[in-house]
KETOR-771309 format. One record per residue (C-alpha): residue in three letters; x, y, z; residue number from 1. Coordinates in steps of 0.25 Angstrom, whole numbers, plus 5000, padded with zeros to 4 digits. Example, Ala and Ser with C-alpha at 12.3 -4.5 7.8 and 13.67 -1.06 7.14 Angstrom:
ALA,5049,4982,5031,1 $
SER,5055,4996,5029,2 $
end
This chain:
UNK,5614,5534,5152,1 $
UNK,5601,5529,5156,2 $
UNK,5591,5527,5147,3 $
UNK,5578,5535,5149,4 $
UNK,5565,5528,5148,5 $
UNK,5551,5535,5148,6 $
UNK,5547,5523,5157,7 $
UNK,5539,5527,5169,8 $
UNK,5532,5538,5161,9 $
UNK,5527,5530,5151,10 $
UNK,5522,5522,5162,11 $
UNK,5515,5531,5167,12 $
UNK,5509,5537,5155,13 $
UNK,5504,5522,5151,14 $
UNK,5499,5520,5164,15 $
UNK,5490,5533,5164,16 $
UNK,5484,5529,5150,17 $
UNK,5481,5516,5155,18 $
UNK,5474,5520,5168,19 $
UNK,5466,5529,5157,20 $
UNK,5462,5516,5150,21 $
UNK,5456,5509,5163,22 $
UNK,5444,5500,5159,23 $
UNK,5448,5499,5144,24 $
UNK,5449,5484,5141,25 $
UNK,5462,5476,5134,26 $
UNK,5473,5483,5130,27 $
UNK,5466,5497,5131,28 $
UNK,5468,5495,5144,29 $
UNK,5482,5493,5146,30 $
UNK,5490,5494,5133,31 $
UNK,5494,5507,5132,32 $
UNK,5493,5510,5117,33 $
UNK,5479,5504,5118,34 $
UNK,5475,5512,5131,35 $
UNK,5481,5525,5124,36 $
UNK,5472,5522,5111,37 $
UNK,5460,5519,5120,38 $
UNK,5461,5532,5127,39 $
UNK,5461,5540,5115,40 $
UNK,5450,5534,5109,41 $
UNK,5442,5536,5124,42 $
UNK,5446,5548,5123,43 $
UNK,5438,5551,5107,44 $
UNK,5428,5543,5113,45 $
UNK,5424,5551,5124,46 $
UNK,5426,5565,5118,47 $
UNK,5418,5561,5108,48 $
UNK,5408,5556,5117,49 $
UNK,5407,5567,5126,50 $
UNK,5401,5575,5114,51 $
UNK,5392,5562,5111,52 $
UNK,5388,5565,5124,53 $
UNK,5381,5578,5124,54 $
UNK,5372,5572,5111,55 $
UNK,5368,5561,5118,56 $
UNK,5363,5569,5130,57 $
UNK,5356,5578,5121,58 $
UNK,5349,5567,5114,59 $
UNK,5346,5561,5129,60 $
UNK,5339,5574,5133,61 $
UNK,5332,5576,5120,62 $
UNK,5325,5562,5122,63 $
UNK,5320,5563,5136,64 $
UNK,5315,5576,5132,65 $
UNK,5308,5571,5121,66 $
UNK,5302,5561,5129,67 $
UNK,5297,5570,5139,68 $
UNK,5290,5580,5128,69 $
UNK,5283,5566,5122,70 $
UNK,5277,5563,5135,71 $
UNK,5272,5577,5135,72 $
UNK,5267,5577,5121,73 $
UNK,5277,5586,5115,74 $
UNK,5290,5585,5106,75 $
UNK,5302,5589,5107,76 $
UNK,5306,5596,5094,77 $
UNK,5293,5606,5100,78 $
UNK,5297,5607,5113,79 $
UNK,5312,5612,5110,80 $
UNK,5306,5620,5099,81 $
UNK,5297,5626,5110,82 $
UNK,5307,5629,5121,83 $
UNK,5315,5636,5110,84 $
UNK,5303,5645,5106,85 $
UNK,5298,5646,5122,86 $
UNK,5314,5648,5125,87 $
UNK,5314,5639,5135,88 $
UNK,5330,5637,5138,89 $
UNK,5331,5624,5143,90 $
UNK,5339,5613,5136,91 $
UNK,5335,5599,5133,92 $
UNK,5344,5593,5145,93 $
UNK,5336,5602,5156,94 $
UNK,5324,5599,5148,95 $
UNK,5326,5583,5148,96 $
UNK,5330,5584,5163,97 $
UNK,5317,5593,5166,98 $
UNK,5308,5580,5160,99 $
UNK,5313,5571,5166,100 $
UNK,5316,5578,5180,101 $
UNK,5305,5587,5180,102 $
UNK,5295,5583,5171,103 $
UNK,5285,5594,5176,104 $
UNK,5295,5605,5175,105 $
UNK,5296,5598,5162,106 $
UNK,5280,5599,5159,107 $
UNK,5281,5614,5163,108 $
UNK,5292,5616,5153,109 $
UNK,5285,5609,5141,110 $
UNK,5272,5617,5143,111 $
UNK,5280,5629,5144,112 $
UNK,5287,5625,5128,113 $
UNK,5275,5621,5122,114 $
UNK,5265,5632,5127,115 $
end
């Protein structure tokens, strides 16, 4: 009888995990326990992240707009309240690419909100 090792697929299970671990540092790296902790924990990082994400860009697009309704003497607060009231469908990330791509377009739109 010989005795059956799970050897080479073990191998190769480690040796995926660890090329799923490159540019970790010490034994996150390397050591398989640590790489397979490390990978879990990237893995809550990111998912949580990924709905950090979306906050972040709103925030974003909110400030430039903001920015670009100061410089026209207006507010913000007013200016959604009046595309709401005007029912103007345009969200704040067209609006915040409109200031800063087209700021005439931009001009056009705000005299339209605030007439």
């Amino acid at each position: 009888m010989v005795r059956v090792t799970n050897g080479l697929q073990r191998q190769r299970k480690h040796k995926k995990y660890i090329a799923a671990a490159k540019g970790f540092r010490l034994g996150r790296k390397n050591v398989y326990t640590q790489v397979r902790q490390a990978l879990i924990k990237q893995g809550q990082h990111s998912y949580v992240s990924r709905r950090l994400k979306k906050r972040d860009f709103r925030s974003l697009w909110i400030e430039r707009l903001t920015a670009a309704l100061r410089e026209r003497g207006g507010k913000y607060s007013t200016f959604i309240n009046a595309l709401y009231k005007k029912d103007i469908l345009l969200d704040r990330k067209m609006l915040s690419n409109i200031s800063l791509a087209f700021p005439k377009v931009f001009d056009k739109i705000y005299e339209e909100a605030t007439k």
